[in-house]
N, C-alpha and C positions, 0 to 999 in steps of 0.2 A: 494560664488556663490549664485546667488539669488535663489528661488525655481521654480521658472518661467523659470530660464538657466537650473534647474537640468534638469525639466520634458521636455525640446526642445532635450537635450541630449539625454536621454530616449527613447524618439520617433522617433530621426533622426539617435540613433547607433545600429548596429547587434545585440550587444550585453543588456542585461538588467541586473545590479547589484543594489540590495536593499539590505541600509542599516540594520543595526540592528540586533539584536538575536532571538527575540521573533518567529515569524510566517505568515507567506502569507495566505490571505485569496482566495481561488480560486471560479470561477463563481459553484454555485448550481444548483439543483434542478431535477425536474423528466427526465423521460425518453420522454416526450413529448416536454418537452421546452427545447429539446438539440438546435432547430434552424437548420439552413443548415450543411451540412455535410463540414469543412474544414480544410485539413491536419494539423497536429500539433495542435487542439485544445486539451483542458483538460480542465477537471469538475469534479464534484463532483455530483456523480447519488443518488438522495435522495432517487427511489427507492428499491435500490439493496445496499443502503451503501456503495459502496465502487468508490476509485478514477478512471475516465477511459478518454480516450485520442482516437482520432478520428487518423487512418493511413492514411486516402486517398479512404476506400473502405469500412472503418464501421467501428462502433466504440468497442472498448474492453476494459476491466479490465488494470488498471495500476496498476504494484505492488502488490506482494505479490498472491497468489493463484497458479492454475495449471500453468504450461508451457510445451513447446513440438514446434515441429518443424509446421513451417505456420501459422494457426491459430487452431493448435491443444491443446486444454488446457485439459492434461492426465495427467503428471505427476506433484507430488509433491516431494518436495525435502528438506532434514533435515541434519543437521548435525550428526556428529556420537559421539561426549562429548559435557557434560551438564555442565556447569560450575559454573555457578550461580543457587543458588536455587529457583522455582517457586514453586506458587500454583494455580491448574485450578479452574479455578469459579467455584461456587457452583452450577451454572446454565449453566454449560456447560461441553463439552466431550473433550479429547485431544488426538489425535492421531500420533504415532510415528514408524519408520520402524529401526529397527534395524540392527546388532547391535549396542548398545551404551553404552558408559564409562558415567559412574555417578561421577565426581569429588568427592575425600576424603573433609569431610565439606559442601557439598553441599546436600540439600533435596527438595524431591520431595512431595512436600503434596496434596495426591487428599480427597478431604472431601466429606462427604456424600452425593447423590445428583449428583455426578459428575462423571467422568472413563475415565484413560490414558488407552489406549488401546498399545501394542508393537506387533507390526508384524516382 
């Protein structure tokens, strides 16, 4: 199929399937050049770092961070065993609410500079 029938496919079905492994590049930039407000949008907020997607009445954080009921963002949430060994960056804090199983074989390395904190 030519690439001229993919891209008609594309834009005439509900659905959208891209090939490949690698990565989708999504629309960037500030909080100013969000544009009009329209459901189901998603970007990439260059001020704030992180992914966020417009509901219909304002826009929020996608992924990963607080959640909670409406547009309450209180709780975080962790698992309770570690399985695989990390290290937190040198230039950063990691916080974690117990309790928690530390897998046999598995380590935790906080280096100088840095602090997991366990509540």
């Amino acid at each position: 199929m030519s690439n001229a029938r993919n891209l008609s496919k594309l834009i005439n079905s509900n659905t959208v399937e891209l090939p490949g492994t690698d990565a989708v590049v999504v629309p960037k930039g500030t909080q100013a050049q969000r544009g009009s407000g329209v459901a189901g949008k998603f970007r990439y907020n260059t001020d704030v770092n992180k992914f966020e997607g417009y509901n219909g009445s304002a826009w929020g954080t996608v992924g990963g961070g607080a959640t909670g009921g409406a547009s309450d963002e209180i709780f975080i949430q962790n698992g309770q065993t570690v399985t695989t060994s990390y290290t937190v960056p040198v230039d950063k804090n990691a916080m974690t609410t117990g309790p928690i199983l530390i897998n046999d074989g598995v380590t935790i390395l906080v280096p100088s500079g840095a602090r997991w904190v366990i509540i």
